[in-house]
C-alpha positions, 0 to 999 in steps of 0.5 A: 556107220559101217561100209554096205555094199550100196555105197561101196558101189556108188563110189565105184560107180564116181571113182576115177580112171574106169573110162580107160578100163572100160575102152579096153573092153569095147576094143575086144568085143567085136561088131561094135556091139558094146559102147563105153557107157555099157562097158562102164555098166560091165565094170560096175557089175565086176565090183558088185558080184563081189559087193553082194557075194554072187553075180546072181545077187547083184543082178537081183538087186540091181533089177529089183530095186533102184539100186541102178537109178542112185548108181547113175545119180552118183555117176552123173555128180562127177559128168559120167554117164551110164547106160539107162539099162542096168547091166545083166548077168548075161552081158557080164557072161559073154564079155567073159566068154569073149576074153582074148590071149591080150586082154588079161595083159591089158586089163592089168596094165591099165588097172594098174596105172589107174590104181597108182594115179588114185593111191597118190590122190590119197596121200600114197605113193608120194615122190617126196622124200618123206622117210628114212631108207631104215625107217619108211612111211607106210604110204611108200612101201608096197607089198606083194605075194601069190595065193591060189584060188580053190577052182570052182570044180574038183571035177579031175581026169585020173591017168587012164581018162576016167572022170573023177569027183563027178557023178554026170557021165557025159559033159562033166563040169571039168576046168583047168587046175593049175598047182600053185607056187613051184609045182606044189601038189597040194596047192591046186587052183588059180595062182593070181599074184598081187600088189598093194600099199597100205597108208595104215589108216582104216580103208586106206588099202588100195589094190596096185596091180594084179595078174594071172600066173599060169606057168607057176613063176610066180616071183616072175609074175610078181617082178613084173608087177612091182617093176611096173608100179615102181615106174608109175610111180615115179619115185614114189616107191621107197621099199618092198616088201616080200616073202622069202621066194625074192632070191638075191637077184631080185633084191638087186634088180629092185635096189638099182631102181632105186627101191630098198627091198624088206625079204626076210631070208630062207632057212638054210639047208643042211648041207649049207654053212649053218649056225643052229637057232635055239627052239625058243628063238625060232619063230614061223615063216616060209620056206624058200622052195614052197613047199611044206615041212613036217615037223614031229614031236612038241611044237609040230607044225602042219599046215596045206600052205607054204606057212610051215614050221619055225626057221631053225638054220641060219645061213653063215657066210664069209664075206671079207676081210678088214684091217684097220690101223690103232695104235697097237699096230695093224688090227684084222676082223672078219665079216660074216652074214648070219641070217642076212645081217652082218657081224665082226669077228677075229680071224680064226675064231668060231663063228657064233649067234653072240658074234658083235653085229656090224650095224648099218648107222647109214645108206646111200643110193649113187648113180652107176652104169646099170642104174643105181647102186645102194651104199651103206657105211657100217661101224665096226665095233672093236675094243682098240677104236671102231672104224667105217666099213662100206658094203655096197648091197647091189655088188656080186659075189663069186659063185662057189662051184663056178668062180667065172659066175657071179652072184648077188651079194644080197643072197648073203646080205639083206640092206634091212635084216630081221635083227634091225630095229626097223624090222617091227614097225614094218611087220604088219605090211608083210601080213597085209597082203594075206589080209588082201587075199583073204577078204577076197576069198571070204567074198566069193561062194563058197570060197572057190574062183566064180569061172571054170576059165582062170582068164575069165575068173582074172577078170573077176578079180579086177573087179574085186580090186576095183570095188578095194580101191573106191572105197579108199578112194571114198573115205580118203579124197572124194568122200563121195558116199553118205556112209563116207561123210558120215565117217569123216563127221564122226572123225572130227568129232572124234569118236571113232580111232582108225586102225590098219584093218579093212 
């Protein structure tokens, strides 16, 4: 029995932690005009917009059938109650219209702690040491990314105040248009940024945090929401995992929380220590300046996102030095970063892609003056006896053009490079995140933000998460739904196999 949006919402209706996001909404709206029950109502109806696809069907719904009397019913099985009343189209539309500059920062603070306590009610997020630093459970890495959302109108001003894309002469329906990631023209719409955990079982996706980046920072806006689902989890987050624009301060930031983050490392420029990649070892990726690249001639790439051509430049860096005792005398190998990973090679001799990698064999985190530092023991091969080096991942690195700054050591160094082993078994948590984004869109008219307003559409997509988040909550703890028991049946019986989509 498949998920309908009837019992998608009859667990929204049951889940837990709505009661602190529904205050909040009574808190803003002013006179007293709005009571907890109907702010439940209003919180229902963000889900159910996105359950039926439009705001106006899930007003018709709830109006024109009992859909609103099994939603209280389902409600009151766990001591809520809501409002005898359904709530309508015009209620949601002026809480909207309602929206202060602090409510946005609040909705999020508050989703984000009710989402944390309901991901670690399902078996995520555990503070128990259940997985290696190279080899972590699903359930203890988040993930996190920015996408923008076509606006709900192309409606724009030329540069001489003349309307474009609209044929109405007065009144044209006109909202803010912001450009995505770094400025990128091509990306025009709401920027929302956000961060999930994946326990890898069929509707184990649960929404951790989301929020509304209108300054184009998007690595900023998503720091902020990984540092803050790290802290509520208490210990619970092992990695993150992210795209290429996490530069080197961020890893660090990140690892002296204690936390191992899994960024795959940007193409290097042309004007940068390189090493080339041979076309039939180049794969996809982002760019690390969000914008796209063109590429001609066979194998060509062109695309509107920062989704662009094959990686092809590897960066190359000079680390240090190591000298190790055998018995023929004193023995010298230089340590470069190539790509993110670290390999050994004799002094004075060119560096290669065939150069011996120094494999990371373990990893340590130690208490230090400005949080935590992460040490890992690295074998060095050699033909005269291998030896132990340690490379401390949090350490700085001298600036090249101002040797008084300093600079992440993990810009070279990644704790987990792409050539590590435990490199695959995480690869389909990276997609994750798009696969987030894009049920999200597939819900909306149209594909396009359901507000002129990105603070009002930002209100939207909370619902969205919340609708994400009672189903796994459903499935995996209450199985509150009939569609939910009847899922469980079917899996004692076994004649269902879980896979890691939702």
């Amino acid at each position: 029995m498949d998920r309908n949006p009837i019992s998608d919402l009859e667990a929204l209706a049951a889940m837990p932690g709505l009661e602190d996001l529904a205050d909040i909404l009574v808190r803003h709206v002013p006179s007293g005009r709005l009571t907890q029950p109907q702010s439940l109502g209003v919180l229902i109806f963000l889900g159910g917009r996105w359950a039926f696809g439009s705001a106006n069907a899930c007003e018709s719904a709830l109006r024109s059938t009992n859909l609103w009397d099994s939603l209280r019913d389902s409600a009151a099985r766990v001591g809520r109650t809501l409002p005898e009343r359904a709530p309508t189209y015009h209620q949601y539309e002026k809480i909207r219209r309602l929206l202060g500059e602090d409510l946005p920062d609040e909705l999020s603070e508050a989703f984000s702690t009710a989402a944390v306590t309901l991901a670690q009610s399902i078996g995520l997020l555990s503070a128990e040491p259940a997985s290696r630093w190279d080899a972590p459970t699903p359930g203890s890495v988040i993930y996190g990314d920015g996408s923008v959302f076509a606006p709900m109108s192309d409606v724009t001003y030329d540069e001489n105040g003349v309307v474009k894309g609209s044929r109405a002469k007065e009144n044209p329906r006109f909202g803010p248009h912001f450009k995505g990631k770094k400025g990128n023209e091509s990306l025009v719409g709401v920027p929302i940024t956000l961060v999930g955990v994946h326990g890898r079982k069929r509707w184990q996706r649960v929404v951790l945090g989301v929020d509304l980046f209108l300054d184009r920072n998007e690595i900023g806006s998503a720091m902020g929401l990984l540092t803050r689902v790290i802290d509520l989890a208490k210990g619970g987050v092992s990695h993150v995992v992210y795209d290429r624009l996490m530069q080197g301060t961020h890893i660090r930031e990140l690892l002296r929380r204690g936390v191992v983050p899994i960024v795959e490392m940007p193409e290097a420029s042309p004007t940068q220590p390189h090493l080339l990649l041979p076309y039939e070892l180049q794969r996809g990726g982002y760019r690390s300046d969000g914008r796209p690249e063109k590429r001609k001639g066979k194998g060509a790439r062109h695309r509107s996102s920062d989704k662009v051509a094959p990686k092809s430049r590897l960066s190359l860096h000079y680390v240090r030095t190591e000298v190790h005792e055998t018995v023929i005398g004193p023995c010298h190998h230089e340590l470069w970063a190539i790509d993110g990973a670290l390999v050994s090679t004799a002094p004075g001799v060119e560096v290669t892609l065939d150069a011996p990698v120094v494999e990371c064999v373990s990893a340590r985190f130690e208490e230090s003056e400005d949080g935590q530092r992460l040490l890992g023991t690295h074998r060095v091969p050699c033909r005269n006896g291998s030896f132990s080096v340690e490379i401390d991942f949090t350490a700085s690195r001298p600036s090249s053009r101002s040797p008084k700054r300093e600079l992440a050591l993990a810009d070279w160094l990644r704790p987990i490079p792409e050539v590590s082993a435990a490199i695959e078994g995480l690869a389909g948590l990276r997609s994750d995140v798009e696969s987030s984004f894009s049920w999200f869109k597939s819900l909306l008219p149209r594909g396009r933000a359901g507000s002129l307003e990105p603070e009002a559409f930002f209100f939207d997509v909370i619902g969205a998460g919340l609708l994400c988040n009672a189903i796994a909550w459903d499935v995996h703890v209450a199985r509150h739904t009939r569609c939910a028991q009847h899922e469980a049946h079917l899996d004692r019986r076994g004649r269902r196999q879980r896979t890691v989509t939702i």
